[in-house]
OpenMM code with the backbone's topology and positions (N, CA, C; nanometers):
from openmm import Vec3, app, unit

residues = "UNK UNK UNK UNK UNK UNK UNK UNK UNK UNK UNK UNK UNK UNK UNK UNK UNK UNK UNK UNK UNK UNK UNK UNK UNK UNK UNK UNK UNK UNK UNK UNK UNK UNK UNK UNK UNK UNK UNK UNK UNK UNK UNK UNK UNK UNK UNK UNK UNK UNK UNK UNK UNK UNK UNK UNK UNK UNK UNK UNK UNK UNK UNK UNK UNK UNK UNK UNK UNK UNK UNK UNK UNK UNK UNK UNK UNK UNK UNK UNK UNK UNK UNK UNK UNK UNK UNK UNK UNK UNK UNK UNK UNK UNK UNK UNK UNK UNK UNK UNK UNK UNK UNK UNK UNK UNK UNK UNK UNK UNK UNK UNK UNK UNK UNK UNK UNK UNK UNK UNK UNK UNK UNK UNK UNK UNK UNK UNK UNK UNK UNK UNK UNK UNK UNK UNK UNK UNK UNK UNK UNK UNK UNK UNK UNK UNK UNK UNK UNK UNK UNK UNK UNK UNK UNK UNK".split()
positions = [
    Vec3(6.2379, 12.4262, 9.8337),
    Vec3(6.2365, 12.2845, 9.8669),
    Vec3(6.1260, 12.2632, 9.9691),
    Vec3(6.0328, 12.1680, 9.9363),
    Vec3(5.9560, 12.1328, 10.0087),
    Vec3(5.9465, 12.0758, 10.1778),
    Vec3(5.8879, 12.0452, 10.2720),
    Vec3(5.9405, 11.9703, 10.4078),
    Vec3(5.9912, 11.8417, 10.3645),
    Vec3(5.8980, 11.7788, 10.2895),
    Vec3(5.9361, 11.6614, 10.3014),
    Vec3(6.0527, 11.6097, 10.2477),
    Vec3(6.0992, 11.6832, 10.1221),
    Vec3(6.2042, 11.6437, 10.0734),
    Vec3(6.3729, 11.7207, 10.1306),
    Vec3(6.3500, 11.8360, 10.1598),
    Vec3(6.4543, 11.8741, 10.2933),
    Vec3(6.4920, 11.7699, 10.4063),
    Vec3(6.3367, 11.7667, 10.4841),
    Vec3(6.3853, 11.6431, 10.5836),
    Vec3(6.4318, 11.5083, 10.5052),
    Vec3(6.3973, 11.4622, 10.4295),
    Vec3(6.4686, 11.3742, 10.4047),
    Vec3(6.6427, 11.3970, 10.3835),
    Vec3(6.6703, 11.5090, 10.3136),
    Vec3(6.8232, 11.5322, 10.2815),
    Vec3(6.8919, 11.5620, 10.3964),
    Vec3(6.8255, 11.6190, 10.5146),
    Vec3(6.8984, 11.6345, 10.6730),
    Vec3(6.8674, 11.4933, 10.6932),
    Vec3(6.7774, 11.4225, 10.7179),
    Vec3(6.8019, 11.2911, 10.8009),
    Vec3(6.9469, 11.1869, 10.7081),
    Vec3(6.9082, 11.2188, 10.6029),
    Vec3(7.0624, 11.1175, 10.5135),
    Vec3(7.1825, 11.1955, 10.5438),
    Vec3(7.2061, 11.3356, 10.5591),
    Vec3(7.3009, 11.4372, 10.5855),
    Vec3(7.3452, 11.3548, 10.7105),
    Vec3(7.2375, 11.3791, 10.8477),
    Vec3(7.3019, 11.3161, 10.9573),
    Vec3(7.3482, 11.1620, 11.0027),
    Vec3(7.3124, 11.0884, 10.8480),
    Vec3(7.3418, 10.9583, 10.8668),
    Vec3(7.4389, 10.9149, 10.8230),
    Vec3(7.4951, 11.0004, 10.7235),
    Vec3(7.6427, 11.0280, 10.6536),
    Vec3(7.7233, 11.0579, 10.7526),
    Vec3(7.6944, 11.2103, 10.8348),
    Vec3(7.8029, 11.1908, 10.9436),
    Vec3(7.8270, 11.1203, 11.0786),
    Vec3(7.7023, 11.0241, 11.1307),
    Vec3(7.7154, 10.9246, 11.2147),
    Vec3(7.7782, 10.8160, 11.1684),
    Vec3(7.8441, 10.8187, 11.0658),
    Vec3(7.9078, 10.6604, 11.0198),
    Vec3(8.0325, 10.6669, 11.0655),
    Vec3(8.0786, 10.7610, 11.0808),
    Vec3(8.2056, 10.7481, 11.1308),
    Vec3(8.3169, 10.7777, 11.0315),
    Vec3(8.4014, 10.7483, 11.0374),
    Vec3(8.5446, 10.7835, 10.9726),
    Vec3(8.5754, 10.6769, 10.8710),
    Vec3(8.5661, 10.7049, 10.8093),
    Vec3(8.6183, 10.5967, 10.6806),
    Vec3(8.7274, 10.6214, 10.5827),
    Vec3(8.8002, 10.5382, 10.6107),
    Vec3(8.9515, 10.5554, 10.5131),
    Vec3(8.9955, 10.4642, 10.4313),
    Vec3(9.0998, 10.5115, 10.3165),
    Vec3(9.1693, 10.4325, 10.2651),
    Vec3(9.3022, 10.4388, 10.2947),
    Vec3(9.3796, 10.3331, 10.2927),
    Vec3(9.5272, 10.3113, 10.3169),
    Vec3(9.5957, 10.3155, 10.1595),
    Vec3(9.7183, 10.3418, 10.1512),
    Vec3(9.8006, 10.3530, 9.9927),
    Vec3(9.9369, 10.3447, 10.0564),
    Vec3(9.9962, 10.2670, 10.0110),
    Vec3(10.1194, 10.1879, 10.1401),
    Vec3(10.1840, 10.2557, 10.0232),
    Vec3(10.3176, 10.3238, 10.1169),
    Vec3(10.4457, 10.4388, 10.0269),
    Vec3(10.5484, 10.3701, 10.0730),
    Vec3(10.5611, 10.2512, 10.2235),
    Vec3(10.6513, 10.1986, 10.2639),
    Vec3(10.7100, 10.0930, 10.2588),
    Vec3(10.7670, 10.0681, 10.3549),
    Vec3(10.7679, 9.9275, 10.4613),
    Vec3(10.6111, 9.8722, 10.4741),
    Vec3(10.6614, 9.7343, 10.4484),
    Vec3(10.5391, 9.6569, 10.4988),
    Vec3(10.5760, 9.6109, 10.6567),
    Vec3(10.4409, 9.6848, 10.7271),
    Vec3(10.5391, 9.5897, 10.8820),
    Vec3(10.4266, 9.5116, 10.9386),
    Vec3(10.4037, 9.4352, 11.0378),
    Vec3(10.3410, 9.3607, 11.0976),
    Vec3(10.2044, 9.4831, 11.1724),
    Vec3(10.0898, 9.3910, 11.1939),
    Vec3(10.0313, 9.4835, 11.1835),
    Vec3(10.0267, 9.5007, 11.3618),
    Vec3(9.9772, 9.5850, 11.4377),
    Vec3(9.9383, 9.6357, 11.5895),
    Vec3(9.8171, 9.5671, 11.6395),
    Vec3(9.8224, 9.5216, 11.7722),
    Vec3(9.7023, 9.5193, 11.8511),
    Vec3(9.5772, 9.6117, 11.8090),
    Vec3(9.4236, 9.5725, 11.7830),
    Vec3(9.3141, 9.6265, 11.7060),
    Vec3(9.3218, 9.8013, 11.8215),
    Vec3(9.3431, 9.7865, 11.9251),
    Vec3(9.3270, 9.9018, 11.9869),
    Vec3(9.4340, 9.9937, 12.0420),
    Vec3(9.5648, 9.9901, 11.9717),
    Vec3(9.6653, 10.0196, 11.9836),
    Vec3(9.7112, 10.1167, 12.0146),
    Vec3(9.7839, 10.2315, 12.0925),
    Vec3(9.8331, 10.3926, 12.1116),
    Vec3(9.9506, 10.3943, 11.9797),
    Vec3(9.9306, 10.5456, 11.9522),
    Vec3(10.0245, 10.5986, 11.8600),
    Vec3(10.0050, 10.7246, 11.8940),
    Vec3(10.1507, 10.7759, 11.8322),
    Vec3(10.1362, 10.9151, 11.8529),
    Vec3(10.0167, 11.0432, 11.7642),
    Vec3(10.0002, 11.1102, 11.7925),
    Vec3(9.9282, 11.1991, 11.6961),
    Vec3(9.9929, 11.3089, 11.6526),
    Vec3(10.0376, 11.3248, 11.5464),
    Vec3(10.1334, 11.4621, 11.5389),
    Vec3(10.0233, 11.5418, 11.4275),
    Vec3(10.0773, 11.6741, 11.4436),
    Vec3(10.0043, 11.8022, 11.3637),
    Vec3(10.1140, 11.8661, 11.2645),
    Vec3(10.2642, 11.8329, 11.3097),
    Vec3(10.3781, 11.8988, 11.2445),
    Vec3(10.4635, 11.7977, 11.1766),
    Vec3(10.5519, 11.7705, 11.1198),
    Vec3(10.5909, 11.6683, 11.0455),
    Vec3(10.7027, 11.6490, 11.1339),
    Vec3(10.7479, 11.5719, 11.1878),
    Vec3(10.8291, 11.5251, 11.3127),
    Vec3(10.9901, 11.5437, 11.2347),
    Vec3(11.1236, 11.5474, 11.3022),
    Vec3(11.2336, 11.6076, 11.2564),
    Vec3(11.3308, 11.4735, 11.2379),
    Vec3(11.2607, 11.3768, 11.2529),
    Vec3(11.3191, 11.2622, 11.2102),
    Vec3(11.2900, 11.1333, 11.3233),
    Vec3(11.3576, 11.0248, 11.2848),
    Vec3(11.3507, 10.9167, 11.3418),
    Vec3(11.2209, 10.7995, 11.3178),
    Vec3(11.1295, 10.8479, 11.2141),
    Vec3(11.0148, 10.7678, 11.1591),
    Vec3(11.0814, 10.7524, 11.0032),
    Vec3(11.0028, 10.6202, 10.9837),
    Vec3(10.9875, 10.6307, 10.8336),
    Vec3(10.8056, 10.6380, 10.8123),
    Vec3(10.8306, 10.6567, 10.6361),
    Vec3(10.6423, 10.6435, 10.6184),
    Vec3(10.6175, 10.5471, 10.5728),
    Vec3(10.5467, 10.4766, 10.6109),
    Vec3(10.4407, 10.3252, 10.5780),
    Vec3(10.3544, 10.3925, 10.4951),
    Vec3(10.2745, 10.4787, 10.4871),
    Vec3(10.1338, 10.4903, 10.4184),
    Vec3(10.0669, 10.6085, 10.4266),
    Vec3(9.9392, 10.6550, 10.3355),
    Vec3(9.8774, 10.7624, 10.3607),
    Vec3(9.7213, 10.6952, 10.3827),
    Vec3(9.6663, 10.7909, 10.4542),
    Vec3(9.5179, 10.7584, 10.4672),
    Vec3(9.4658, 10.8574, 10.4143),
    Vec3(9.3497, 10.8319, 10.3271),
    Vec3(9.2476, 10.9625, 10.2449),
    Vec3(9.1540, 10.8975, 10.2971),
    Vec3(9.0772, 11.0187, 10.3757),
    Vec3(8.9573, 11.0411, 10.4333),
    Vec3(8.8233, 10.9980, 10.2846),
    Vec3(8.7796, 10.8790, 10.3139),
    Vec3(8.6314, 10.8898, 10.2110),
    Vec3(8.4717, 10.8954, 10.2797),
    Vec3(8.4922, 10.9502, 10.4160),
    Vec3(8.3897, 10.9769, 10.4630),
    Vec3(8.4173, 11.0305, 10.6574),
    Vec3(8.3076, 11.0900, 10.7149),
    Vec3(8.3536, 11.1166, 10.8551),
    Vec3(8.4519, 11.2183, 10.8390),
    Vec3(8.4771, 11.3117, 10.7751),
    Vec3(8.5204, 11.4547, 10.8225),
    Vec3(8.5153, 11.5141, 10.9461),
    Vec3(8.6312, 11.5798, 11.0053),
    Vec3(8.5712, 11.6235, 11.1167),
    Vec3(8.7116, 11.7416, 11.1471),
    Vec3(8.6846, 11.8436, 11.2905),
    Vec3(8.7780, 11.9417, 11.2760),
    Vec3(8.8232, 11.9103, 11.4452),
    Vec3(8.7651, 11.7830, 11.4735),
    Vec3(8.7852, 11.7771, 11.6105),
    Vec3(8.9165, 11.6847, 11.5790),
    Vec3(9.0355, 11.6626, 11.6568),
    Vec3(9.1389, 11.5928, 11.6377),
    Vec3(9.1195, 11.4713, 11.6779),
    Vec3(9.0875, 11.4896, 11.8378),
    Vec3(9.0647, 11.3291, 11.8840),
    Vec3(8.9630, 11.2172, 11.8406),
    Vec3(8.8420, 11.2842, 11.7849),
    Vec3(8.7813, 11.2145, 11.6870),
    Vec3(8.8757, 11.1862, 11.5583),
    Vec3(8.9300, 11.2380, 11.4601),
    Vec3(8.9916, 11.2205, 11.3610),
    Vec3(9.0803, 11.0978, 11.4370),
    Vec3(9.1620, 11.0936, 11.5327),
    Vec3(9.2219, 10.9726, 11.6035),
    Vec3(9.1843, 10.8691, 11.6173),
    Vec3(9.0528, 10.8636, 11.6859),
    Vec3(9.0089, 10.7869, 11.6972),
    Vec3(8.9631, 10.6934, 11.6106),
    Vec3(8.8958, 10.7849, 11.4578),
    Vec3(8.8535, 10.7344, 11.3468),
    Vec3(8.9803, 10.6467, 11.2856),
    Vec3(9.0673, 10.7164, 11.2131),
    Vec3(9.1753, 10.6101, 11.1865),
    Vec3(9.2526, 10.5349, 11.2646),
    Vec3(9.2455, 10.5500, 11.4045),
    Vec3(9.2857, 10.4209, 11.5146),
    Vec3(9.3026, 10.2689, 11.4035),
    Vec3(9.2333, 10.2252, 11.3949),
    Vec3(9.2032, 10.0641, 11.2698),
    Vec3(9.3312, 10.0638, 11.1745),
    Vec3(9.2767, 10.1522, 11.1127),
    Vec3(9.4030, 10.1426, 11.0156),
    Vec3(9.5692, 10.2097, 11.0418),
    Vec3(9.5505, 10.2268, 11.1521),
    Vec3(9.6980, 10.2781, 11.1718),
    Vec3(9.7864, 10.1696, 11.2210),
    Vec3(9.6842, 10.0858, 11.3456),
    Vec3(9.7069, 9.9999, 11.3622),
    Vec3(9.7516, 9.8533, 11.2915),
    Vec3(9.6651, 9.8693, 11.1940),
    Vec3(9.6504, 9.7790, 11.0865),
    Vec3(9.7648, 9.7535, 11.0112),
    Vec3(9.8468, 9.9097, 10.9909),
    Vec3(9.9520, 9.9322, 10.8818),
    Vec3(10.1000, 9.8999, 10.9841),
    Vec3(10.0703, 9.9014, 11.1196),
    Vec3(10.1762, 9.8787, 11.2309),
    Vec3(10.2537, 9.9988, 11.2512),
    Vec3(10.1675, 10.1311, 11.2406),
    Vec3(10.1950, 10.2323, 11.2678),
    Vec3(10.2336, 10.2995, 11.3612),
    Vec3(10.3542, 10.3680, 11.4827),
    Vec3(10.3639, 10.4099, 11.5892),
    Vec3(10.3009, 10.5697, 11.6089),
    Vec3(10.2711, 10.6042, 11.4689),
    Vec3(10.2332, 10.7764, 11.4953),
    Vec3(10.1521, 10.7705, 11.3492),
    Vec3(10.0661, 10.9043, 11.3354),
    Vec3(9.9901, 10.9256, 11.2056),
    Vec3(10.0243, 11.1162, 11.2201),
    Vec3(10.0452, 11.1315, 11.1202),
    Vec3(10.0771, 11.3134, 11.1124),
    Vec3(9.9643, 11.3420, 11.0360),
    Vec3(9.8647, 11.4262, 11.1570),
    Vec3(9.7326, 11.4430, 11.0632),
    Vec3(9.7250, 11.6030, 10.9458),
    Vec3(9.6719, 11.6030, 10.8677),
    Vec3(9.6814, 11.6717, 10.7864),
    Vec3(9.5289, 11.7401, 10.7411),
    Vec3(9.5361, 11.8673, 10.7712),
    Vec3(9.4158, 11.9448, 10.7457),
    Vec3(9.4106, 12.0221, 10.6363),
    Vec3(9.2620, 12.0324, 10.5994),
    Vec3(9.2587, 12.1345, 10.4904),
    Vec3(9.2276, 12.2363, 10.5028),
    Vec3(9.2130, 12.3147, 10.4045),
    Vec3(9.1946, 12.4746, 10.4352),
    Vec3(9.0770, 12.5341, 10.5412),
    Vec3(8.9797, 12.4459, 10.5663),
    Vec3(8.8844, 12.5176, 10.6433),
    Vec3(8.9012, 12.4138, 10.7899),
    Vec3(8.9952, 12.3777, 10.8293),
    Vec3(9.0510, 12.3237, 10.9341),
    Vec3(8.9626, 12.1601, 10.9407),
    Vec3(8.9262, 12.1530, 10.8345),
    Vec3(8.9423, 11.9833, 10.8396),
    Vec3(9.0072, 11.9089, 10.8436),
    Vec3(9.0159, 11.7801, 10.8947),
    Vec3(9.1212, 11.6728, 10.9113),
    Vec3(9.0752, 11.6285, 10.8089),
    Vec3(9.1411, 11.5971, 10.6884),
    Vec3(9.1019, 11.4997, 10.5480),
    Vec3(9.2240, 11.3711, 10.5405),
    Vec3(9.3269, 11.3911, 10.6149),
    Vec3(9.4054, 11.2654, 10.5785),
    Vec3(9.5612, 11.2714, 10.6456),
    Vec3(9.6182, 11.1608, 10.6627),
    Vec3(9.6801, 11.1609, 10.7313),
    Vec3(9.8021, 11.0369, 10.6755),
    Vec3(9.9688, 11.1267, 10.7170),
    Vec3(10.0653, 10.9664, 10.7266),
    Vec3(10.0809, 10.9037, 10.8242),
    Vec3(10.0803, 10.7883, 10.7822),
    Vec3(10.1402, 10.7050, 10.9122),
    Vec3(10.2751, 10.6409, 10.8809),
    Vec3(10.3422, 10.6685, 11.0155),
    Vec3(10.4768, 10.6489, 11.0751),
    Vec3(10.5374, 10.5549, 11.1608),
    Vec3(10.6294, 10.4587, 11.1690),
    Vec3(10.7151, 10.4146, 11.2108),
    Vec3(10.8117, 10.4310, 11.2637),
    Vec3(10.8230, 10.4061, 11.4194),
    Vec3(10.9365, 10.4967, 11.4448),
    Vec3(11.0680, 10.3878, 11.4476),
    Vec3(11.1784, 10.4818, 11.3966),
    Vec3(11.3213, 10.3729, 11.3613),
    Vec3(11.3966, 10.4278, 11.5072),
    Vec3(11.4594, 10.3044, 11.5547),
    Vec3(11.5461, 10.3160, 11.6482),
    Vec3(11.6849, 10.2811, 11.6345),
    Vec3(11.7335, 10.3617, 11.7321),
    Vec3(11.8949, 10.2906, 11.6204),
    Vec3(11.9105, 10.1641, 11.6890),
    Vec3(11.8835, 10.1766, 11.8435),
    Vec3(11.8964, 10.0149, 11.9361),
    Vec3(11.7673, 9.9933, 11.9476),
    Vec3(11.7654, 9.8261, 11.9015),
    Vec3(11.6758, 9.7654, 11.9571),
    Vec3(11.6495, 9.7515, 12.0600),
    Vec3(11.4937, 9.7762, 12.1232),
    Vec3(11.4425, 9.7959, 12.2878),
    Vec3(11.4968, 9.6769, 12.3714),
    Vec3(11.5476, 9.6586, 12.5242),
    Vec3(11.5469, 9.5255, 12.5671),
    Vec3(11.5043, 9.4205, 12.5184),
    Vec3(11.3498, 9.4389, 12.5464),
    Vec3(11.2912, 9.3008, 12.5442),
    Vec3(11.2628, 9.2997, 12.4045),
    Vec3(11.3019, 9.3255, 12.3120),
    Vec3(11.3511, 9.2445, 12.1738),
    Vec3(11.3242, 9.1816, 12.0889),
    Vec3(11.2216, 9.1324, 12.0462),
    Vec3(11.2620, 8.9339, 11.9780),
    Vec3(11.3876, 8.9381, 11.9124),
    Vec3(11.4901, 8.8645, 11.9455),
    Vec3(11.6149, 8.8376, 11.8555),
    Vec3(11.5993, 8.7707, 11.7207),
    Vec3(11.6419, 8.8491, 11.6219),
    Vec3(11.6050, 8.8290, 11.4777),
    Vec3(11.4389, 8.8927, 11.4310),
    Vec3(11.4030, 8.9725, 11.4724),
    Vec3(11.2605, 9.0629, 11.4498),
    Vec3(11.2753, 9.1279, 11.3585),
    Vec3(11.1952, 9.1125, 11.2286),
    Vec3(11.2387, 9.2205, 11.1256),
    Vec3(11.2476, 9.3886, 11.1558),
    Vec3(11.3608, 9.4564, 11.1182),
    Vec3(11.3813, 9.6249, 11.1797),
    Vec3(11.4140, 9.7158, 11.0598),
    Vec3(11.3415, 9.8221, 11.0573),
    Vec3(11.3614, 9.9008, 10.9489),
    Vec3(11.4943, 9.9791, 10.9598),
    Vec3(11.5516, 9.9967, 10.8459),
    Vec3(11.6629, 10.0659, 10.8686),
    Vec3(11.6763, 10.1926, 10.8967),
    Vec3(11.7766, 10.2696, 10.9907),
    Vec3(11.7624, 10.3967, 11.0620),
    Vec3(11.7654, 10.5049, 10.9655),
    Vec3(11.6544, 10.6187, 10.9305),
    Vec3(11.5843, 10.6850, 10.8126),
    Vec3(11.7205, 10.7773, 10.8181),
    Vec3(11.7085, 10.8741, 10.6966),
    Vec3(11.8258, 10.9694, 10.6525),
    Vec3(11.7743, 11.0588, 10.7138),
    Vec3(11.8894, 11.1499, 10.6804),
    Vec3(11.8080, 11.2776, 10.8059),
    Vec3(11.7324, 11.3594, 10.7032),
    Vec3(11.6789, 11.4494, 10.7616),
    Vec3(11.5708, 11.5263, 10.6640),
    Vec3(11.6168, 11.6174, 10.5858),
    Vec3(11.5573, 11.6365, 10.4634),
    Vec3(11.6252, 11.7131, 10.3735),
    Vec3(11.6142, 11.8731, 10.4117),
    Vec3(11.7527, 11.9139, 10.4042),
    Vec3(11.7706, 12.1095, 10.4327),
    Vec3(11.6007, 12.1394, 10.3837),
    Vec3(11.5722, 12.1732, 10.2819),
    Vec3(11.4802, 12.1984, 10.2634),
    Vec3(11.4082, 12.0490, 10.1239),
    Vec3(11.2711, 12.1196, 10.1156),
    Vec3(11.1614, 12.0342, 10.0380),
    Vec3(11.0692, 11.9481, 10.1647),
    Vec3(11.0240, 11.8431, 10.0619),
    Vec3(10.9535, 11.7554, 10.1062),
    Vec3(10.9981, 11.6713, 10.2117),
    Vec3(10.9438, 11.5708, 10.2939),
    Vec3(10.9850, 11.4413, 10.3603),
    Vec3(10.8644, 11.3551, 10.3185),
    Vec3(10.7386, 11.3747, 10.3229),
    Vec3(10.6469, 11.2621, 10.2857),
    Vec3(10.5841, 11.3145, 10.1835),
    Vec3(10.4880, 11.2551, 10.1686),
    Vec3(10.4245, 11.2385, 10.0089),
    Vec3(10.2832, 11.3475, 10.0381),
    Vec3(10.2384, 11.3431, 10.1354),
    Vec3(10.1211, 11.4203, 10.1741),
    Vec3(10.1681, 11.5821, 10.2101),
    Vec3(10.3066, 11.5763, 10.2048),
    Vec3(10.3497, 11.7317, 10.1644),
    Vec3(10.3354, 11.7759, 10.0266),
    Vec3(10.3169, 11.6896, 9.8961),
    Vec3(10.3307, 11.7444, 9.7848),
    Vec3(10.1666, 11.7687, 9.7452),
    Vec3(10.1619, 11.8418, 9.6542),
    Vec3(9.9873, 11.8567, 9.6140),
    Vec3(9.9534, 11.7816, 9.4879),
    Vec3(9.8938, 11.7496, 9.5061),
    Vec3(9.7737, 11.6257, 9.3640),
    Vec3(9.8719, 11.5375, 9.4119),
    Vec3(9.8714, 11.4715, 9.2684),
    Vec3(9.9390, 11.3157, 9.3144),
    Vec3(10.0822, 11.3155, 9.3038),
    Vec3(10.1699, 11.4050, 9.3147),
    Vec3(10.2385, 11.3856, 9.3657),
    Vec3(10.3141, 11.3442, 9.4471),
    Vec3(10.4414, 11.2990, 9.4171),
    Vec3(10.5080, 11.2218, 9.5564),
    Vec3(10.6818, 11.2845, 9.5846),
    Vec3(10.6996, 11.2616, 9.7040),
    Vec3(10.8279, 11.3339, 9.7336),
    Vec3(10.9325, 11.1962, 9.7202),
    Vec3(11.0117, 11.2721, 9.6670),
    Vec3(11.1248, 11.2029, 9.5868),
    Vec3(11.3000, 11.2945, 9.6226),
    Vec3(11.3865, 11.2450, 9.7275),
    Vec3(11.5041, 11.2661, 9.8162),
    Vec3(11.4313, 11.4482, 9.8060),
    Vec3(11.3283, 11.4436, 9.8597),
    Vec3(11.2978, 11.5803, 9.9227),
    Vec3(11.2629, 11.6976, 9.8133),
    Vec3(11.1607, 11.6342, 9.7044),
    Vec3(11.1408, 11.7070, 9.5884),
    Vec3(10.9919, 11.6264, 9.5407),
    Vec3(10.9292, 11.7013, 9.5359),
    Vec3(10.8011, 11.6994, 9.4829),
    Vec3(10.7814, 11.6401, 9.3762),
    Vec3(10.7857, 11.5042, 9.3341),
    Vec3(10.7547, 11.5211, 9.1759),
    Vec3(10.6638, 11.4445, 9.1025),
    Vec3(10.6240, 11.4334, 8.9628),
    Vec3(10.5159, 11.3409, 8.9351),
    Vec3(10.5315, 11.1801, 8.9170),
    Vec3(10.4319, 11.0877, 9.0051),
    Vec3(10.4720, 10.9565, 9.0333),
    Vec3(10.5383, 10.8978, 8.9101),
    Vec3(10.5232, 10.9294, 8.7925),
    Vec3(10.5926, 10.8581, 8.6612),
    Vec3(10.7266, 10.8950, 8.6621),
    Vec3(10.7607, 11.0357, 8.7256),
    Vec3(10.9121, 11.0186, 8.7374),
    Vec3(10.9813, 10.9733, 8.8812),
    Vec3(10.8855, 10.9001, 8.9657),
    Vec3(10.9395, 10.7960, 9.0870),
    Vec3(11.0418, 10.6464, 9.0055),
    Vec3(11.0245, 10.6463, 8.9028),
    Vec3(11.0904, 10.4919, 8.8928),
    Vec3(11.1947, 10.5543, 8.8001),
] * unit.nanometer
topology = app.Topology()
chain = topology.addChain("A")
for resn in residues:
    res = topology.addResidue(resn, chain)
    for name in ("N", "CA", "C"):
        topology.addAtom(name, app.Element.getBySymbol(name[0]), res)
């Protein structure tokens, strides 16, 4: 490969990864109201032992990265967006962050300050002995179904 046409494929290389994080949302949940644009949530690495439900998955379509708080930062928008309290990020084999659920956390009491009559998700089942809990545990397109992996045509 010539200079000129190398440098060109590093300068587009590094302009691909200065864009930042780019995602898609695929709602598995609850629809909830969406968060303040700059909102805190939790960041989890392990699939939490209950008390969330899942709103949604995010697939990474650009901005890869193996740093976490960048990966945070990147889907910050849409986590927010989906009215997310946590995102369980999810890496791939060479320790990339490629995608992530986002979570809702269910309470059994509503906090003090309240709005009376606020729509509230109902308090999640507990987790299954074994299998799945979200959908980004199963591989291809699969989806988890009362804690079983299976193909979306046999979801309905």
């Amino acid at each position: 490969m010539s200079a000129k046409p190398m440098s060109l494929f590093l300068f587009c290389a590094l302009c691909l990864l200065g864009c930042g994080v780019e995602t898609t949302l695929t709602r598995t949940g609850p629809k909830q109201p969406a968060r303040p644009e700059n909102c805190t949530f939790e960041m989890l690495t392990s699939p939490p032992n209950g008390g969330y439900v899942e709103l949604g998955t995010l697939d990474l379509t650009s901005g890869a990265t193996t740093n976490l708080g960048e990966f945070r930062t990147g889907i910050r928008p849409q986590v927010c967006r989906a009215g997310g309290d946590a995102a369980l990020a999810i890496v791939n084999g060479y320790g990339i962050y490629i995608k992530a659920t986002v979570l809702k956390r269910v309470e059994d009491a509503a906090p003090a300050n309240a709005v009376s009559g606020a729509p509230r998700l109902p308090p999640t089942q507990p987790p299954p002995a074994s299998g799945c809990q979200f959908d980004t545990q199963c591989k291809g397109d699969r989806v988890c179904v009362q804690g079983a992996c299976v193909d979306p045509s046999a979801k309905k």
